[in-house]
PDB file of the backbone (N, CA, C, O) and the ligand in Angstrom, with CONECT records:
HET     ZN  A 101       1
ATOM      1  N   UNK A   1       0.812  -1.212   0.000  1.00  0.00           N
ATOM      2  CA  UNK A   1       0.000   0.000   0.000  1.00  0.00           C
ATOM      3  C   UNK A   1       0.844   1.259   0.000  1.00  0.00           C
ATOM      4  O   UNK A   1       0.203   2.286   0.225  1.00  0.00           O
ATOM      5  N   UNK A   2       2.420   1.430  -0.248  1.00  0.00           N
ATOM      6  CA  UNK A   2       2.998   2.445   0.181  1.00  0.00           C
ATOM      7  C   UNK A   2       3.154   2.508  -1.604  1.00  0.00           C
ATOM      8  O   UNK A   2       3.851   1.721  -2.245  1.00  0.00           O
ATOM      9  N   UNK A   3       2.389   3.556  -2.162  1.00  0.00           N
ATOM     10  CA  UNK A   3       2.227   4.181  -3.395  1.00  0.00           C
ATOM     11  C   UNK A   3       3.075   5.235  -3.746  1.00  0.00           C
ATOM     12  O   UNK A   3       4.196   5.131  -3.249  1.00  0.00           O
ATOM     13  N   UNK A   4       2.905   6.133  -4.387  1.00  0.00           N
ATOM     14  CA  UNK A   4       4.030   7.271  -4.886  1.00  0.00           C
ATOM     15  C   UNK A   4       3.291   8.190  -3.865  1.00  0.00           C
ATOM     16  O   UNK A   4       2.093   8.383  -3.660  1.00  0.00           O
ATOM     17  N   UNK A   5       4.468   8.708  -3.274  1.00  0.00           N
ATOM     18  CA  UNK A   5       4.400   9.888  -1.918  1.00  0.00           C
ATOM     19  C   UNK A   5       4.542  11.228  -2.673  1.00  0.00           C
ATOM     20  O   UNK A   5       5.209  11.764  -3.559  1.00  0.00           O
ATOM     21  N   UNK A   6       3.622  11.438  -1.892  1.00  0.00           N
ATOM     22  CA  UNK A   6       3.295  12.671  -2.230  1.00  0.00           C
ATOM     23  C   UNK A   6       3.313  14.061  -1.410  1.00  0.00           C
ATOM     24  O   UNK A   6       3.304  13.801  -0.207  1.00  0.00           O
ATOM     25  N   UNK A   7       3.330  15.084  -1.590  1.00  0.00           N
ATOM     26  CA  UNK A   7       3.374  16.673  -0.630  1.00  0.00           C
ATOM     27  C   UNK A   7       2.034  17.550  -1.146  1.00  0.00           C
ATOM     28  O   UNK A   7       1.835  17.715  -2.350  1.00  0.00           O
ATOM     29  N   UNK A   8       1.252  18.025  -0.252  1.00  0.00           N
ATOM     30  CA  UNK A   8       0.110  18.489   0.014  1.00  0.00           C
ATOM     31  C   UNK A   8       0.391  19.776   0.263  1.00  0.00           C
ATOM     32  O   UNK A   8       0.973  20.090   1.301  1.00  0.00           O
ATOM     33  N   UNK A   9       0.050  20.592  -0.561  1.00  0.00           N
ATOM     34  CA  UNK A   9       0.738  22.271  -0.580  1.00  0.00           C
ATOM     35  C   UNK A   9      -0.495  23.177  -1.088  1.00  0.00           C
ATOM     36  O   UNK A   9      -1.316  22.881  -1.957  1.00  0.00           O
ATOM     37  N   UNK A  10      -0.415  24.341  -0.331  1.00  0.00           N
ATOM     38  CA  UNK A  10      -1.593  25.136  -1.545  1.00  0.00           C
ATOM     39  C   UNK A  10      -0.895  26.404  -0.957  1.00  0.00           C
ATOM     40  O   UNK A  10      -0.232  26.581   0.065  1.00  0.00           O
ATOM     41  N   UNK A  11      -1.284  27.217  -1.972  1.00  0.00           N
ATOM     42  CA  UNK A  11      -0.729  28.940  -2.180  1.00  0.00           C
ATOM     43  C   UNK A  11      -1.228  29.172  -0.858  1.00  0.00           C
ATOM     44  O   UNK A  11      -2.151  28.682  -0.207  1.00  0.00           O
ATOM     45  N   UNK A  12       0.025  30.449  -0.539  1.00  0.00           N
ATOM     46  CA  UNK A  12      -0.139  30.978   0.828  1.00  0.00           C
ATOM     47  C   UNK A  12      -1.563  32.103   0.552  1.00  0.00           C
ATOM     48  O   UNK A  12      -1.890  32.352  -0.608  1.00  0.00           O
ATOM     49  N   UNK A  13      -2.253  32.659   1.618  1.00  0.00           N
ATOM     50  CA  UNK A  13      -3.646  33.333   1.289  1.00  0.00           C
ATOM     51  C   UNK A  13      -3.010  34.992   0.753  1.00  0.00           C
ATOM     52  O   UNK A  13      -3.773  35.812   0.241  1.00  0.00           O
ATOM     53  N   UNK A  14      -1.664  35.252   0.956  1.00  0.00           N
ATOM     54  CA  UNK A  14      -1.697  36.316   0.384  1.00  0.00           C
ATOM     55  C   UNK A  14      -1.238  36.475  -1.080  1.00  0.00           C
ATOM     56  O   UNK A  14      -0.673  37.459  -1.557  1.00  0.00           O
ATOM     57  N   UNK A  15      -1.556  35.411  -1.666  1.00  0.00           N
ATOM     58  CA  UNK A  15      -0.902  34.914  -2.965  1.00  0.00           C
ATOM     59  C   UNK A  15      -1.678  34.219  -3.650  1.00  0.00           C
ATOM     60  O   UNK A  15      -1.297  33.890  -4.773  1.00  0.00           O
ATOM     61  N   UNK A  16      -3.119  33.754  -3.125  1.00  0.00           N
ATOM     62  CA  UNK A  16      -3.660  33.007  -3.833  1.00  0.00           C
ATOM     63  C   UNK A  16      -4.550  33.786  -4.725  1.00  0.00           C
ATOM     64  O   UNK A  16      -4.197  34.949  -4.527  1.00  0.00           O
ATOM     65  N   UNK A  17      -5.367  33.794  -5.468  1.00  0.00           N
ATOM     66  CA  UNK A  17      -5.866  34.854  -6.522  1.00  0.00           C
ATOM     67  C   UNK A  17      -7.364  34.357  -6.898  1.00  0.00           C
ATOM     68  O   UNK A  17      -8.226  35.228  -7.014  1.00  0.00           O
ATOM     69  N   UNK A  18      -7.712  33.008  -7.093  1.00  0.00           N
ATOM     70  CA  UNK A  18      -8.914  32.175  -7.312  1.00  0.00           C
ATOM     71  C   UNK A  18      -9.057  30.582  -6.687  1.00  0.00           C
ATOM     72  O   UNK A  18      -8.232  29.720  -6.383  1.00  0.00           O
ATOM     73  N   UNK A  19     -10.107  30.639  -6.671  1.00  0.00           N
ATOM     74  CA  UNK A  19     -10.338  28.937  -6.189  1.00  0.00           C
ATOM     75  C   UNK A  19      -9.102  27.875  -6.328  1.00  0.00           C
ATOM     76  O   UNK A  19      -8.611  27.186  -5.434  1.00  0.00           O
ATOM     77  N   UNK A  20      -8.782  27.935  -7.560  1.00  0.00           N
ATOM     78  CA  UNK A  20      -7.693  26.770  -7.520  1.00  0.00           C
ATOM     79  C   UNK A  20      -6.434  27.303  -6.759  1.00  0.00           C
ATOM     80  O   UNK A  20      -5.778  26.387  -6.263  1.00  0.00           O
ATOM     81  N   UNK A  21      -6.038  28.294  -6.590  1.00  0.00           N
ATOM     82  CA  UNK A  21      -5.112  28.874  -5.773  1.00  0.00           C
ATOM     83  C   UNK A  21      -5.608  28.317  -4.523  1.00  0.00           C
ATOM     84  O   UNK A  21      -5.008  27.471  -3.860  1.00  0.00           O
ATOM     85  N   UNK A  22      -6.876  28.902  -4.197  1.00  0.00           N
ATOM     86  CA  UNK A  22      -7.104  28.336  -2.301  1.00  0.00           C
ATOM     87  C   UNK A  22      -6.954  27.170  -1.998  1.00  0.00           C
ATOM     88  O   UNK A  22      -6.779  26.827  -0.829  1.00  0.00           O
ATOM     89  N   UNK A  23      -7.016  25.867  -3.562  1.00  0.00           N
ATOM     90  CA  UNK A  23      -7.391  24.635  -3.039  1.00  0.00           C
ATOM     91  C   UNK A  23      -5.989  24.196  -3.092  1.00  0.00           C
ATOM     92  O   UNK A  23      -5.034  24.625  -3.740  1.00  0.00           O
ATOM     93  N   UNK A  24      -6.111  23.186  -2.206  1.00  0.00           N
ATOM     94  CA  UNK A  24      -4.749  22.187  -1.036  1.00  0.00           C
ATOM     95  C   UNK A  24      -4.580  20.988  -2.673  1.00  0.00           C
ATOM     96  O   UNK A  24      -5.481  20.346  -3.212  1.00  0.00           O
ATOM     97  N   UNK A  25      -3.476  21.051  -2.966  1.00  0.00           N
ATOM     98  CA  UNK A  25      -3.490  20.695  -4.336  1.00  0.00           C
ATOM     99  C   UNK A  25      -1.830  19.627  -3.821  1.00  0.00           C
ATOM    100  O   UNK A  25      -0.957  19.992  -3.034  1.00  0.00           O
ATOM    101  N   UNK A  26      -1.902  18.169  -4.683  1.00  0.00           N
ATOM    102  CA  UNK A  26      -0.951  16.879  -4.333  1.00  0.00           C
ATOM    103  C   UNK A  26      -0.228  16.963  -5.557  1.00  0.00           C
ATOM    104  O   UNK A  26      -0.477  16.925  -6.762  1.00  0.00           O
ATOM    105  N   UNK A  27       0.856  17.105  -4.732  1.00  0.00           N
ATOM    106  CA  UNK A  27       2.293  16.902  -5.501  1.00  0.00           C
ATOM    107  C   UNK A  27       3.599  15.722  -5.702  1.00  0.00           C
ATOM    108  O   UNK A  27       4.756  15.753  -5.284  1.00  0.00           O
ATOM    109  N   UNK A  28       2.998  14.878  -6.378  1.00  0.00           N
ATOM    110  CA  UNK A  28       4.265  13.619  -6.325  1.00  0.00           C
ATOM    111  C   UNK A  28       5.588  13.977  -6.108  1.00  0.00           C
ATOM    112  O   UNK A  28       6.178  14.978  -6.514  1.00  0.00           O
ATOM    113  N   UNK A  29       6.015  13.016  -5.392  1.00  0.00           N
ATOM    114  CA  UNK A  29       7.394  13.510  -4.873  1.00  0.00           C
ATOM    115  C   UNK A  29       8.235  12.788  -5.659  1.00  0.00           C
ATOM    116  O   UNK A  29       7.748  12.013  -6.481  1.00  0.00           O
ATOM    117  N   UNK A  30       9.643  12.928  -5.531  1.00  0.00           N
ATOM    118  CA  UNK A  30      10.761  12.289  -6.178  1.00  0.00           C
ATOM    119  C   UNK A  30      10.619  10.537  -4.925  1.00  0.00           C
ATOM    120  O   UNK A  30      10.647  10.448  -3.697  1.00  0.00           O
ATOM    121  N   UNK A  31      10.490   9.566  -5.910  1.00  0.00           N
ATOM    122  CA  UNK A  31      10.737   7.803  -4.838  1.00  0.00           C
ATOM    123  C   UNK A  31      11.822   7.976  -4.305  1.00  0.00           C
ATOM    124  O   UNK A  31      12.671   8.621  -4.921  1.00  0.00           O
ATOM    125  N   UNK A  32      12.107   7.454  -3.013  1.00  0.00           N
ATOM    126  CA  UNK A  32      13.190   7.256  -2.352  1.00  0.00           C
ATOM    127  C   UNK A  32      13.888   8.472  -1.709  1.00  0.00           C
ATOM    128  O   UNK A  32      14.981   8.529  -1.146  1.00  0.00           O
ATOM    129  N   UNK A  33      12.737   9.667  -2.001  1.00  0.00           N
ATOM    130  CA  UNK A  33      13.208  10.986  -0.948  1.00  0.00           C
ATOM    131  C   UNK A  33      14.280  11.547  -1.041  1.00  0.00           C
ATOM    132  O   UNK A  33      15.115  11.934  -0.224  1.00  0.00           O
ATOM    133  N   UNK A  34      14.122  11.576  -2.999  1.00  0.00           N
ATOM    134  CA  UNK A  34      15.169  12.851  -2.818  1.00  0.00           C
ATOM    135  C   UNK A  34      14.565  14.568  -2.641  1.00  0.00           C
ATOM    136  O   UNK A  34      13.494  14.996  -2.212  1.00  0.00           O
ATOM    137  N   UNK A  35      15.727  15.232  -3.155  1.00  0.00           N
ATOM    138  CA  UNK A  35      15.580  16.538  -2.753  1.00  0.00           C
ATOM    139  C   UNK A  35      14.216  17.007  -3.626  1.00  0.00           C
ATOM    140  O   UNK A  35      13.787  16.355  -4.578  1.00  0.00           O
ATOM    141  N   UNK A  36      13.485  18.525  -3.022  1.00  0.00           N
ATOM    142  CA  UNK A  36      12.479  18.644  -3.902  1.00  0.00           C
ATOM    143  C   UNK A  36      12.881  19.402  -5.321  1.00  0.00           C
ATOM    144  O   UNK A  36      13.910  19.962  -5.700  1.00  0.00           O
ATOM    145  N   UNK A  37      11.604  19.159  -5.918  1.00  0.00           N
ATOM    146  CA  UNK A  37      12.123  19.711  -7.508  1.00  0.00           C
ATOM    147  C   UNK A  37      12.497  21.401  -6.897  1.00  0.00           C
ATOM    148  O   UNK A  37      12.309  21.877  -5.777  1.00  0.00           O
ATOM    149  N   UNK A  38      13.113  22.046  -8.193  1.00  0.00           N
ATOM    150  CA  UNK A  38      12.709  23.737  -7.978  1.00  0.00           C
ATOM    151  C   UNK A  38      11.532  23.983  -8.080  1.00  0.00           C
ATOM    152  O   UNK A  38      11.026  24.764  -7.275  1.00  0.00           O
ATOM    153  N   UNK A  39      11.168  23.704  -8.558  1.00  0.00           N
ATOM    154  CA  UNK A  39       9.253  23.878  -8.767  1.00  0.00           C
ATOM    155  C   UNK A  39       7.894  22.676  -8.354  1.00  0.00           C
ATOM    156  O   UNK A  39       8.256  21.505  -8.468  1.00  0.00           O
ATOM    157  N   UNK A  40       7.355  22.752  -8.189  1.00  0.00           N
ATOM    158  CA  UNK A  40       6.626  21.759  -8.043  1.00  0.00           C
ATOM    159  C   UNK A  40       5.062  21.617  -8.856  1.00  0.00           C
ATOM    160  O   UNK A  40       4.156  22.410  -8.597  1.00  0.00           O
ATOM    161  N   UNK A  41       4.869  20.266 -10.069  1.00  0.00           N
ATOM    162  CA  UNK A  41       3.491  20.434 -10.926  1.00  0.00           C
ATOM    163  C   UNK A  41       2.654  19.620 -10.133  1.00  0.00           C
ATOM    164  O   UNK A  41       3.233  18.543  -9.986  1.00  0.00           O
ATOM    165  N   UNK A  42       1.402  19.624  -9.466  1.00  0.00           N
ATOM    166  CA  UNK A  42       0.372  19.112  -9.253  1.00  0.00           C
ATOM    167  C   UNK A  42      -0.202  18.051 -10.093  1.00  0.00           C
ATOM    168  O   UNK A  42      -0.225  18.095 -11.323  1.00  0.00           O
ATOM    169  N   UNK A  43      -0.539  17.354  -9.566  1.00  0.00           N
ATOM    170  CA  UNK A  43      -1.078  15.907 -10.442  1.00  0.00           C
ATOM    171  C   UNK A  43      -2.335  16.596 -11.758  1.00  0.00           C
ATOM    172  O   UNK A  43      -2.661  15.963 -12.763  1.00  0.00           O
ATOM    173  N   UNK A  44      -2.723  17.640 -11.485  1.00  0.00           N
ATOM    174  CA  UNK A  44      -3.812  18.142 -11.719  1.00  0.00           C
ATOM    175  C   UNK A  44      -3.514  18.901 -12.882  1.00  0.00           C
ATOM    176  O   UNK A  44      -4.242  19.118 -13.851  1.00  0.00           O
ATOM    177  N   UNK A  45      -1.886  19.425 -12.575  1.00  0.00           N
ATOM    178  CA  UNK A  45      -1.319  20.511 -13.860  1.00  0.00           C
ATOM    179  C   UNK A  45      -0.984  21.354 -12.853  1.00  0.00           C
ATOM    180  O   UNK A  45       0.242  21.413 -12.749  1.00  0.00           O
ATOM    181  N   UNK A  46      -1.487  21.948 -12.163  1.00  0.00           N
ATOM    182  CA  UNK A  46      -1.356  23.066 -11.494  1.00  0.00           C
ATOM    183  C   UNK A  46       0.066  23.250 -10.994  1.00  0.00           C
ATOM    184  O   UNK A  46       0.529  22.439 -10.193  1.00  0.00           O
ATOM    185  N   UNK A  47       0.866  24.409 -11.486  1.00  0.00           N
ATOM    186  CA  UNK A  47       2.426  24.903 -11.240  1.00  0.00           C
ATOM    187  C   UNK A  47       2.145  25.735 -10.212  1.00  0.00           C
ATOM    188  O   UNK A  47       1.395  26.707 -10.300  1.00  0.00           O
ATOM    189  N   UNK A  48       2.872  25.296  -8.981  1.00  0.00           N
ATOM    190  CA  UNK A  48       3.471  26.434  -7.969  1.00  0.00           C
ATOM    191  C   UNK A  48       5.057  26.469  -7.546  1.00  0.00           C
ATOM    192  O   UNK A  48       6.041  25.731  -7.502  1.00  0.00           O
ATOM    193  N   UNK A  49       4.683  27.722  -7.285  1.00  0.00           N
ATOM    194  CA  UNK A  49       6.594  28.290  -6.835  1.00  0.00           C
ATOM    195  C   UNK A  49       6.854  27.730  -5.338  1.00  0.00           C
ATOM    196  O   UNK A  49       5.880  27.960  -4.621  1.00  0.00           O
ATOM    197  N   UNK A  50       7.608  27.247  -4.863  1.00  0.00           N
ATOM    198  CA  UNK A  50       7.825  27.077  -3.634  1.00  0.00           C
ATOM    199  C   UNK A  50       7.978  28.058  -2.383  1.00  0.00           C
ATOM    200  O   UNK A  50       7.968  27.929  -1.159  1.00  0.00           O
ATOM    201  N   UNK A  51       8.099  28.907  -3.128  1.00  0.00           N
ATOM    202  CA  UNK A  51       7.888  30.581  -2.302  1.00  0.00           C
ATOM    203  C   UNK A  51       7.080  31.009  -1.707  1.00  0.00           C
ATOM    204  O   UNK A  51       7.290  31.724  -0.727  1.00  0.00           O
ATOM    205  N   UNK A  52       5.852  30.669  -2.161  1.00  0.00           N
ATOM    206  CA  UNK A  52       4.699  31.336  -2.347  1.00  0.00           C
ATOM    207  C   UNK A  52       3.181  30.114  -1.302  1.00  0.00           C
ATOM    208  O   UNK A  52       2.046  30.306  -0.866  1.00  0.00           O
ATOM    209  N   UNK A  53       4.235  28.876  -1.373  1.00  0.00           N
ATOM    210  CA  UNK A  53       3.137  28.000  -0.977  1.00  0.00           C
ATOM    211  C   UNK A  53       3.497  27.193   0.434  1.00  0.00           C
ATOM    212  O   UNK A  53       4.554  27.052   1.048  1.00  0.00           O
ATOM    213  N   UNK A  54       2.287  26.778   0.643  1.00  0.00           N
ATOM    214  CA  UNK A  54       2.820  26.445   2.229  1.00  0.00           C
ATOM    215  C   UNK A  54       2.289  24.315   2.555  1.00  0.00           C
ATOM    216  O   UNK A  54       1.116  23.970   2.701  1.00  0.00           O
ATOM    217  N   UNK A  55       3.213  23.541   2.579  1.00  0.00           N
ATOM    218  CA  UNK A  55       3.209  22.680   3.177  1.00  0.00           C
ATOM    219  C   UNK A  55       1.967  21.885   4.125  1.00  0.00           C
ATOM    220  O   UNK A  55       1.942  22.400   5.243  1.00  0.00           O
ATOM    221  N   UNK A  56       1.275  21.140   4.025  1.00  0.00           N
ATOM    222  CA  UNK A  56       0.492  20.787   4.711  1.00  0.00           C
ATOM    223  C   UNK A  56       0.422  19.697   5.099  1.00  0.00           C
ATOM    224  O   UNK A  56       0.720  18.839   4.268  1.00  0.00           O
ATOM    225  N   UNK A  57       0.008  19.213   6.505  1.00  0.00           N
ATOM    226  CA  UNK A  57       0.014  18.231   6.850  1.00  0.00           C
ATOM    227  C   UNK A  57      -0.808  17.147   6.634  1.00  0.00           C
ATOM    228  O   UNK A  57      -0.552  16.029   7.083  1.00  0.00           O
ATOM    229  N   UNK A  58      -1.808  17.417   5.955  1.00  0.00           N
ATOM    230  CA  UNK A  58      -3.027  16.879   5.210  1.00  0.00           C
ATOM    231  C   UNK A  58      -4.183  17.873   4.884  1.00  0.00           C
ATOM    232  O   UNK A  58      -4.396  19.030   5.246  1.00  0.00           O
ATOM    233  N   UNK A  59      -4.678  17.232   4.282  1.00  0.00           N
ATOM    234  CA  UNK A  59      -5.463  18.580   3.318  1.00  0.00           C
ATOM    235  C   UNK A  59      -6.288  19.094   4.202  1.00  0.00           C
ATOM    236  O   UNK A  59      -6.847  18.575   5.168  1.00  0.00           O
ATOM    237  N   UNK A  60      -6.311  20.170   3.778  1.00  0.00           N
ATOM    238  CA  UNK A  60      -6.981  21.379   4.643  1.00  0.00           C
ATOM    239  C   UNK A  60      -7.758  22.236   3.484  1.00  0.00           C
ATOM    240  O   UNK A  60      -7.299  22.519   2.378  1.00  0.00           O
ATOM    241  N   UNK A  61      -9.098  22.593   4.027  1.00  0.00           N
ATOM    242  CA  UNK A  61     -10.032  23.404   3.583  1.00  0.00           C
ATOM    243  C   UNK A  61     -10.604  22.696   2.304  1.00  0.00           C
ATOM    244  O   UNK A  61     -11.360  21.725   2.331  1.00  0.00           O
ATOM    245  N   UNK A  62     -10.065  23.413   1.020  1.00  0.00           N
ATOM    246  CA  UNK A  62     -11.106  22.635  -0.277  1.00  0.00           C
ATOM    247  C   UNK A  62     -10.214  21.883  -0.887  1.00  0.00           C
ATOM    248  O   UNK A  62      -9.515  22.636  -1.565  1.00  0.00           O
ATOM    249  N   UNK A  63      -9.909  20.901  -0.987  1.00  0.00           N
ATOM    250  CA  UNK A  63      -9.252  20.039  -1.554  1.00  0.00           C
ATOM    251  C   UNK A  63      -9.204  19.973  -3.721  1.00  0.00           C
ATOM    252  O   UNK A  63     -10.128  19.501  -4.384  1.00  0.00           O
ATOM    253  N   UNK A  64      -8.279  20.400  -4.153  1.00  0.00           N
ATOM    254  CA  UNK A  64      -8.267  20.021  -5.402  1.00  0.00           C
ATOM    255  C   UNK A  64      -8.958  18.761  -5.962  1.00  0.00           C
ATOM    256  O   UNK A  64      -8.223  17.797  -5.745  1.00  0.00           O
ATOM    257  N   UNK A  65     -10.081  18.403  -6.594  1.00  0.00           N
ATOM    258  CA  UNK A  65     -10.719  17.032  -6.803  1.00  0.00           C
ATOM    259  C   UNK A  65      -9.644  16.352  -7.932  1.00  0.00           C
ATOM    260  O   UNK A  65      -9.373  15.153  -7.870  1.00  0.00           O
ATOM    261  N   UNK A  66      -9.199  17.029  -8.721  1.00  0.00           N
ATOM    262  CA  UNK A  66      -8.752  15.952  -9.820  1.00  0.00           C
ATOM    263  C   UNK A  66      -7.505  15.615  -9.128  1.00  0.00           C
ATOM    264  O   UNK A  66      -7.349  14.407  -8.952  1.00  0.00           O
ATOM    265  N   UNK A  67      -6.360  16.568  -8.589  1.00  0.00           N
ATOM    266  CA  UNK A  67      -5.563  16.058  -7.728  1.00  0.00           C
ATOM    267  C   UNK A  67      -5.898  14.852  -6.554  1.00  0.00           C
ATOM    268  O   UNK A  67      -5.234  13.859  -6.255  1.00  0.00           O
ATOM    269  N   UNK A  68      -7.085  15.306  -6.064  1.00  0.00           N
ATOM    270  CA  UNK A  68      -7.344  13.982  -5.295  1.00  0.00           C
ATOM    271  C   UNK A  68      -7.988  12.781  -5.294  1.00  0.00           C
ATOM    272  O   UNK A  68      -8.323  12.021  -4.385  1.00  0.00           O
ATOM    273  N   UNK A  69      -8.128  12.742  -6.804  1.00  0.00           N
ATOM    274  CA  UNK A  69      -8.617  11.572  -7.296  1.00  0.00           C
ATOM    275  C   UNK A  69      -7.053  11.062  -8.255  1.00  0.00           C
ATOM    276  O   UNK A  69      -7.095   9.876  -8.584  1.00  0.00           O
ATOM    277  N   UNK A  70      -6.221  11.551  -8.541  1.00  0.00           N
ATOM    278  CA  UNK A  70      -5.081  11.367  -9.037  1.00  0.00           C
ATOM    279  C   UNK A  70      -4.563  10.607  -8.275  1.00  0.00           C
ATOM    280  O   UNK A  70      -4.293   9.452  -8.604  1.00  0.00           O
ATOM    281  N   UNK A  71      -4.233  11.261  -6.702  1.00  0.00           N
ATOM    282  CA  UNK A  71      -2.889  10.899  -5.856  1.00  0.00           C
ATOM    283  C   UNK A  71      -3.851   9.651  -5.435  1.00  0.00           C
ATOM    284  O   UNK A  71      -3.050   8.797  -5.056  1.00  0.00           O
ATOM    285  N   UNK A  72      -5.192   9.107  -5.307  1.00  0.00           N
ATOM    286  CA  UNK A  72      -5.265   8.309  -4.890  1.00  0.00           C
ATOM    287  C   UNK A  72      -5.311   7.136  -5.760  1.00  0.00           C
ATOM    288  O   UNK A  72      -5.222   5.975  -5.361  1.00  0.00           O
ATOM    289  N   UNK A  73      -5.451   7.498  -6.940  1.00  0.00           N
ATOM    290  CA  UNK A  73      -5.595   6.164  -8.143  1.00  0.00           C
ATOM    291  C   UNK A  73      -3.865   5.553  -8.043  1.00  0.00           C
ATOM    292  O   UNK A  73      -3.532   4.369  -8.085  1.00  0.00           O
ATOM    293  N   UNK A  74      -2.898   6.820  -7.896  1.00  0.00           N
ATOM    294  CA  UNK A  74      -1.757   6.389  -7.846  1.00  0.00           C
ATOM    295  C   UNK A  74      -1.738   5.521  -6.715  1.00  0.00           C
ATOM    296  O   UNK A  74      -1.832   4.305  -6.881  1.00  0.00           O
ATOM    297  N   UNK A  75      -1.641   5.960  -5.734  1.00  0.00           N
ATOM    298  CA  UNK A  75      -1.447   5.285  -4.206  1.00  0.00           C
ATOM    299  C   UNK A  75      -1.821   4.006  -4.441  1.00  0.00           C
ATOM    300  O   UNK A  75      -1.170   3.221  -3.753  1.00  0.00           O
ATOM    301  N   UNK A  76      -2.760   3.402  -5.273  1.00  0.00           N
ATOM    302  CA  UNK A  76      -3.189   2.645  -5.555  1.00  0.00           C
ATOM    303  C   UNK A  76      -2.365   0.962  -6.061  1.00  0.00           C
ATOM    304  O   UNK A  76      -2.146  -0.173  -5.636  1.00  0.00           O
ATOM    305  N   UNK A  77      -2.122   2.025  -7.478  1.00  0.00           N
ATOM    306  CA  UNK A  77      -1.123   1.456  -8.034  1.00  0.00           C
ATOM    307  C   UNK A  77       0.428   0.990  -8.045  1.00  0.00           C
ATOM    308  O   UNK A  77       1.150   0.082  -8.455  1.00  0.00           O
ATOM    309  N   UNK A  78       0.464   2.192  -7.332  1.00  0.00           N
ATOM    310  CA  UNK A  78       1.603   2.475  -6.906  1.00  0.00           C
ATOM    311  C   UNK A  78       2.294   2.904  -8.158  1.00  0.00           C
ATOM    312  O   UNK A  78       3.471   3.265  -8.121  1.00  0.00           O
TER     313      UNK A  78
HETATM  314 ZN    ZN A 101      -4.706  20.152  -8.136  1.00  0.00          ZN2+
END
């Protein structure tokens, strides 16, 4: 059950601009824990800067749906 790991991030609130900005959006990680990318793409498409976005410990508030139907089909599969 240990699938492709993932990081749970969404734009900080003084940076976010529309809905998909507010939503808590899953980011596949590099297997075996390496370092993070410079950038990070959302399962969904969605590009954020690492600057700008904040880390979460599990999703919080509105959750991205296609991201979270992504990270879990993966998890799945692995
Ligand atoms: Zn997303």
């Amino acid at each position: 059950m240990s699938g492709q790991p993932h990081l749970i991030a969404r734009v900080l609130p003084e940076y976010a601009r529309n809905e998909q900005d507010k939503s808590c959006h899953f980011f596949p990680l590099p297997a075996g824990g390496g370092p993070l990318p410079e950038s990070l793409r959302a399962y969904c498409g969605f590009h954020i800067a690492p600057g700008v976005a904040e880390a979460l410990e599990g999703p919080a508030g509105m959750p991205c749906t296609t991201c979270l139907v992504t990270a879990t089909i993966s998890g799945n599969t692995g």
